[in-house]
N, C-alpha and C positions, 0 to 999 in steps of 0.2 A: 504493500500500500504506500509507501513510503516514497516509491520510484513512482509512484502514479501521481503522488502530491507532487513531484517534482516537475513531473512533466505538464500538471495542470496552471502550474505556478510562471511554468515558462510560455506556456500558452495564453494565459491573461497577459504577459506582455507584448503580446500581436496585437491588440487591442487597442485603436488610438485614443489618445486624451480626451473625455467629452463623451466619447460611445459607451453603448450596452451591447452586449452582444445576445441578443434573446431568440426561443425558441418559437415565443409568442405569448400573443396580449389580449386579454378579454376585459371588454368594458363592464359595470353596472354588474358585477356577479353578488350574488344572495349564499353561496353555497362555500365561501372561500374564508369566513371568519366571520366577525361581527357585524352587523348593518349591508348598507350598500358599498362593494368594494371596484378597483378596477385593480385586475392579478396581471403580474408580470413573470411568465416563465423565462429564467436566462436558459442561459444554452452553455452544457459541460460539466459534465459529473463522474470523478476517475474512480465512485463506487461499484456502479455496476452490481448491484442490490439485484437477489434471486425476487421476483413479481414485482421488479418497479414498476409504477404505474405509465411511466414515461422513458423507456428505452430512447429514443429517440434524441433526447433530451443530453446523453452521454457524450457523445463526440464532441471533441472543443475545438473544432473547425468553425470558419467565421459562418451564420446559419441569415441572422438578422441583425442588421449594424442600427441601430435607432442614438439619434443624441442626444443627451439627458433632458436638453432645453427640450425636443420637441416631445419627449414623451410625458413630460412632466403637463405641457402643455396641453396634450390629450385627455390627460387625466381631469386635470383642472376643468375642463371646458364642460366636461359633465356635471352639471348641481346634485347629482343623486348619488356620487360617489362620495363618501364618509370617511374610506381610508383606501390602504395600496394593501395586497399582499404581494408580497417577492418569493418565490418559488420556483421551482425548475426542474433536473437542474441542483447546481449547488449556488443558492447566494451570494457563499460568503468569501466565494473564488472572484468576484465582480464587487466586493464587498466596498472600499472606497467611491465607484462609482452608482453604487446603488445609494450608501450615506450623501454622496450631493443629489439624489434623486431624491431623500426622502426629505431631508433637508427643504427641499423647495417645498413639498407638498405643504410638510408639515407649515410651514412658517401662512399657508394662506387657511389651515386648521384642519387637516386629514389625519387619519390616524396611521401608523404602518405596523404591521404581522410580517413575519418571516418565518417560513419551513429551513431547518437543517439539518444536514448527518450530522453533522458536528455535535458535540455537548455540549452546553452552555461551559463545562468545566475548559473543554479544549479549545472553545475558542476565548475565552480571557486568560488561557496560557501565552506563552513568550515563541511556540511553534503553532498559533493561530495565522493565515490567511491574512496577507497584508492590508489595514483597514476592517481589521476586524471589529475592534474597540471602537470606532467610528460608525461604524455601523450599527451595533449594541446597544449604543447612548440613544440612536435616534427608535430605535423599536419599544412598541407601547405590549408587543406579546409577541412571545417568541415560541416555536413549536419543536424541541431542538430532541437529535439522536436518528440513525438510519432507519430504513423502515426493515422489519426482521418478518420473514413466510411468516415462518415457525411460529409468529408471533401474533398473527394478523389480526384486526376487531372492523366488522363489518357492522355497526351498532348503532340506533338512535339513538343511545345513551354514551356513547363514546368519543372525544372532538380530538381523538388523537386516532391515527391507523394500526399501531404495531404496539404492543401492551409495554415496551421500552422506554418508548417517548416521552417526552413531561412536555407539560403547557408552561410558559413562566411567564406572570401578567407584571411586568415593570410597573405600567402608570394603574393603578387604584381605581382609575375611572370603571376601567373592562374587566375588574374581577369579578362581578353581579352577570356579565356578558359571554361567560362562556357555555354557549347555549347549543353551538353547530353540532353536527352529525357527522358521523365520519359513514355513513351509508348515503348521504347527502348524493343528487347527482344536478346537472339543469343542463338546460340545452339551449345553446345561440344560434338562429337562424342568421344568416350573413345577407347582405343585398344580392349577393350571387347565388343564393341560394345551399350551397356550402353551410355546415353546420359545424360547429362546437360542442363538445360534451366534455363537461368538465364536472369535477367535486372538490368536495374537502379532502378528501384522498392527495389532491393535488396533482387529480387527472387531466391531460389535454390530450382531445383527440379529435383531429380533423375530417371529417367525413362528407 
């Protein structure tokens, strides 16, 4: 694992100043954490987790190049979105530029969630993903630990996927708020017709 953090660490530096390199992006989702959100899957995860929900998601070949301005801008422009989740994908490998992503949000009053394999413990170590602690400060609930088969929870009563996991609610506002399903699912029709199926799982699949 260790040659594969290596090589993910050299791969975000392909990456120009200002970009995300994401998988994909759903507007106005109900099914991705608290309220009304809009989820950003990045793109590159050197886990490779037995039933990730997003294979796809692993390669850390450039997929979608977006600018932090303009997707910040996206986000904004919708009045029904409440907060961001960041998902993918590993976060906390794009973790500096996702903290100037949320940074913007937050500052016009959004809240941010993040999924990651990481433990909360691994990434406020000293071999944590550079920007990791910048990115921590700005998250109001973090979903943190890999997703494990062996371990799965497909439940209305569950807002975590893999019995591992932990929820950690930072700001006090969302502790009353953790209310989602991790059997949760919803579906985006597109203008083209093209659909979305996504959950709290932290599913995206294009159809």
């Amino acid at each position: 694992m260790e040659t594969k953090f290596t090589e993910a660490l050299l791969a975000q530096q392909e990456i120009p100043a200002g970009y995300l390199n994401i998988m994909g992006y759903v507007d106005q989702s109900e099914v991705n954490g608290p309220g009304c959100r809009a989820v950003v899957w990045v793109q590159g995860c050197p886990r490779e987790c037995a039933g990730c929900f997003n294979p796809d998601s692993w390669r850390f070949e450039i997929n979608q190049l977006v600018t932090i301005d303009s997707l910040a801008a996206d986000i904004l422009k919708n009045p029904h979105n409440t907060g961001v989740t960041f998902s993918g994908g590993e976060p906390f490998w794009q973790a500096l530029a996702l903290a100037n992503l949320a940074h913007k949000v937050k500052a016009a009053g959004l809240n941010i969630m993040a999924f990651t394999g990481f433990t909360l413990k691994q990434l406020q170590s000293e071999s944590a993903p550079p920007g990791s602690q910048e990115l921590l400060e700005q998250l109001d609930i973090l979903i943190d630990g890999p997703f494990v088969e062996s371990e799965a929870i497909n439940s209305p009563l569950s807002p975590v996927s893999s019995r591992n996991q932990q929820v950690h609610v930072f700001n006090p506002e969302f502790k009353d708020q953790i209310s989602w399903a991790s059997d949760q699912i919803e579906v985006h029709v597109l203008k083209d017709g093209d659909r979305i199926v996504t959950g709290y799982q932290g599913w995206l699949e294009l159809t």
